[in-house]
C-alpha positions as CSV (number, residue, x, y, z in Angstrom):
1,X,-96.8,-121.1,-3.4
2,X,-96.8,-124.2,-0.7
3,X,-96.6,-122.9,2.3
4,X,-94.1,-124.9,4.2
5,X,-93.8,-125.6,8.1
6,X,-90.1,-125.3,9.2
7,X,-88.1,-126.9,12.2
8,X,-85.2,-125.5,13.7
9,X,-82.8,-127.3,15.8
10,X,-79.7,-125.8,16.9
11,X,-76.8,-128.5,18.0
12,X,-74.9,-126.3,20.7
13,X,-73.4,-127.2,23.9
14,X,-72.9,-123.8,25.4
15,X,-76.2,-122.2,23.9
16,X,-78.2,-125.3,25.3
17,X,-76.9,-124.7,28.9
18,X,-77.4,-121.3,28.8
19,X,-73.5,-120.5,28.6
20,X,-73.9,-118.7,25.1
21,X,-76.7,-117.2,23.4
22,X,-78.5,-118.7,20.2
23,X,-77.8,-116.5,17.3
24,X,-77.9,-118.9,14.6
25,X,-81.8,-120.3,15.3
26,X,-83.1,-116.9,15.2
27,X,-81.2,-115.8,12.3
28,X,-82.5,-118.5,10.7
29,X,-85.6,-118.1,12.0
30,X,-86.1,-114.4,10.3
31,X,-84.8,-116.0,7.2
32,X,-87.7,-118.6,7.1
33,X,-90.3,-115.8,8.0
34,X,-88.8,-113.8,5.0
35,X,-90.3,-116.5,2.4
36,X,-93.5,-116.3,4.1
37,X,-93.0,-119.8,5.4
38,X,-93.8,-121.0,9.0
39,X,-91.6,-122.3,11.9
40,X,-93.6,-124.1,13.6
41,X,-91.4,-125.7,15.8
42,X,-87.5,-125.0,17.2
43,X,-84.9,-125.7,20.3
44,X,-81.9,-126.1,21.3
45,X,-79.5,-129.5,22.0
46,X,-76.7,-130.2,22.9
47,X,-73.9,-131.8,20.9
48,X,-75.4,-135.5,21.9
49,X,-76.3,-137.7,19.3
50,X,-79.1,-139.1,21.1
51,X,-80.7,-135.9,21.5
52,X,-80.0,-134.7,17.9
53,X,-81.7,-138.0,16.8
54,X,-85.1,-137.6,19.0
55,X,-85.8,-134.1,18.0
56,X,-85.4,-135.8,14.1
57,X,-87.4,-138.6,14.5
58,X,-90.2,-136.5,17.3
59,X,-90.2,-133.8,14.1
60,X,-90.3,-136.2,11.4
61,X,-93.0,-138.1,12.7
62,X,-95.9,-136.5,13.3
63,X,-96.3,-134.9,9.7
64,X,-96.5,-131.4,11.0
65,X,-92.9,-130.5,9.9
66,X,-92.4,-130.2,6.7
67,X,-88.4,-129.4,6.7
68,X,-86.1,-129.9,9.5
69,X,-82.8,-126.9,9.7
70,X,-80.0,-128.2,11.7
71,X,-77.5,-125.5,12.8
72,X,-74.1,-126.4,14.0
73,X,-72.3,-129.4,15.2
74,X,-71.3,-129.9,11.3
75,X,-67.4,-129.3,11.5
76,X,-64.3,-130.8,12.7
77,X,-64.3,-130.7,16.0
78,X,-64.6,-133.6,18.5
79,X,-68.0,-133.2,19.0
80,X,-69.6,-132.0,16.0
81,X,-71.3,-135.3,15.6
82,X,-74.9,-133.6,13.6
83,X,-74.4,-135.0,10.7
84,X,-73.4,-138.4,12.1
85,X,-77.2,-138.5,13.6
86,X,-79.1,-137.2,11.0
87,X,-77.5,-140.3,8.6
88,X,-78.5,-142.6,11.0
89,X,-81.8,-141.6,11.1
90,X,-82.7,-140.5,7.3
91,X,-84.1,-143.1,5.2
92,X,-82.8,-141.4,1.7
93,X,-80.0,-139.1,1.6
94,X,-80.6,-136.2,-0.9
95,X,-77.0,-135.1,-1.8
96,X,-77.4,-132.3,-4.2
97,X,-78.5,-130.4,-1.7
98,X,-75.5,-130.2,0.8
99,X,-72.9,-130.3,-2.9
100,X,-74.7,-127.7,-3.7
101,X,-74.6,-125.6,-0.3
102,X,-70.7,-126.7,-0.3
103,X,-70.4,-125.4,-3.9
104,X,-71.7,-121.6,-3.2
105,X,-70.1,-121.2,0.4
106,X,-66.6,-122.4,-1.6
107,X,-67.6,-118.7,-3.2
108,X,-67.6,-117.0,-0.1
109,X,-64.6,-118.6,2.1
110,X,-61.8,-121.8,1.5
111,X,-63.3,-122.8,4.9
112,X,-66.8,-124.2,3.3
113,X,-64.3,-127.7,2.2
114,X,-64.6,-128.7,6.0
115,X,-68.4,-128.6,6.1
116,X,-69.2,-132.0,7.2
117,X,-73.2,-131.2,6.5
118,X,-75.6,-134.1,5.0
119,X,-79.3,-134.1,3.9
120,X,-82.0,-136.2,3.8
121,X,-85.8,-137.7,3.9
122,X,-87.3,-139.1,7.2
123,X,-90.7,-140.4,6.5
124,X,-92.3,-137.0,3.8
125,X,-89.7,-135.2,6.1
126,X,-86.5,-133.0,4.5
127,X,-83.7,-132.6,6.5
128,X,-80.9,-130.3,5.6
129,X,-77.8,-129.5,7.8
130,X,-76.7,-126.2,8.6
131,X,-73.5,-124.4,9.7
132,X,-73.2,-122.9,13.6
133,X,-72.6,-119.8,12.6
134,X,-75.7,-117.2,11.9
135,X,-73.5,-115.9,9.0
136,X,-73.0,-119.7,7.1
137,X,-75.9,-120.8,8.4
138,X,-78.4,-118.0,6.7
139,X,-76.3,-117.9,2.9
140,X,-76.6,-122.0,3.2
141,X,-79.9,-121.9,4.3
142,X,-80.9,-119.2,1.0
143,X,-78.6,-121.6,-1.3
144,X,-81.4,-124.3,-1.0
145,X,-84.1,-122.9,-0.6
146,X,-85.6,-122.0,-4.1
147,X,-85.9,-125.8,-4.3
148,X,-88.1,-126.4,-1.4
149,X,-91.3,-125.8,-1.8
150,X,-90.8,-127.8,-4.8
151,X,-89.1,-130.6,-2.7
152,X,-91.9,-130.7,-0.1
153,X,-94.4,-130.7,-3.0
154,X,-92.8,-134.1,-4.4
155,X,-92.3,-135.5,-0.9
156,X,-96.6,-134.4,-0.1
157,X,-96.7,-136.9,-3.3
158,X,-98.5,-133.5,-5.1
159,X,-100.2,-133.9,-8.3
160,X,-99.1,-130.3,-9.3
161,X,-95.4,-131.0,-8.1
162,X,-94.6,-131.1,-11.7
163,X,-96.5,-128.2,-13.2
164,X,-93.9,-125.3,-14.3
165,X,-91.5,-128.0,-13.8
């Protein structure tokens, strides 16, 4: 088992100026403690694409994340601009991921068609986009990851990436 080192950065207006509590972060918080992984870092923006981007980049940087959850600003409303700056800052999209999230939410609710949500590498850095709501945002998050550790292992550039593989 890799133990991986998890970011989460929830894109709200209202929760980032205190109007609205952050459900989704913590939900996904206990969902990254149930696989015995780490968050070692997470906060709160606002709907700014210039403070979506820094908090990437910051993360990204200085190797001590290993993924990076987004929650929220992933719809169709004016200012659901997350997955706008994550593309800008990724260096390599990684598709299948967000089809695949797409895919299993279509399961669950019609509504999973408008999910706007990208991933990607920054640097040996995976970043996944997650819906606002704790709900969508936990069954996403669980879509994906029985594929990370394996992910990070290939990003880490592990010789055992591709044992069992």
């Amino acid at each position: 088992m890799t133990l991986l080192r998890i970011g989460i950065v929830t894109v709200s207006d209202r929760s980032s100026s205190g109007e609205r509590e952050d459900l989704s972060g913590p939900a996904l918080e206990q969902a990254v403690l149930s696989k015995g992984w780490n968050v070692v870092e997470k906060t709160i923006v606002p709907d700014e694409k210039l403070d979506i981007q820094a908090v990437l980049i910051g993360w990204s940087s200085n190797d001590g994340v290993d993924v990076i959850l987004t929650t929220g600003g992933t719809g169709f409303a004016p200012r659901d601009i997350t997955p706008e700056a994550t593309k800008e800052v990724i260096d390599r999209e990684t598709p299948g991921l967000a089809e695949v999230m797409r895919a299993e939410s279509l399961k669950i609710t019609k509504h999973a068609v408008l999910s706007r949500a990208v991933a990607g590498i920054r640097d040996n850095t995976l970043i996944i986009n997650l819906p606002g709501s704790p709900k969508a945002a936990v069954e996403n998050f669980e879509v994906v990851a029985p594929v990370l550790e394996h992910a990070v292992q290939l990003l880490r550039d592990d010789p055992k990436a591709e044992d069992n593989h």
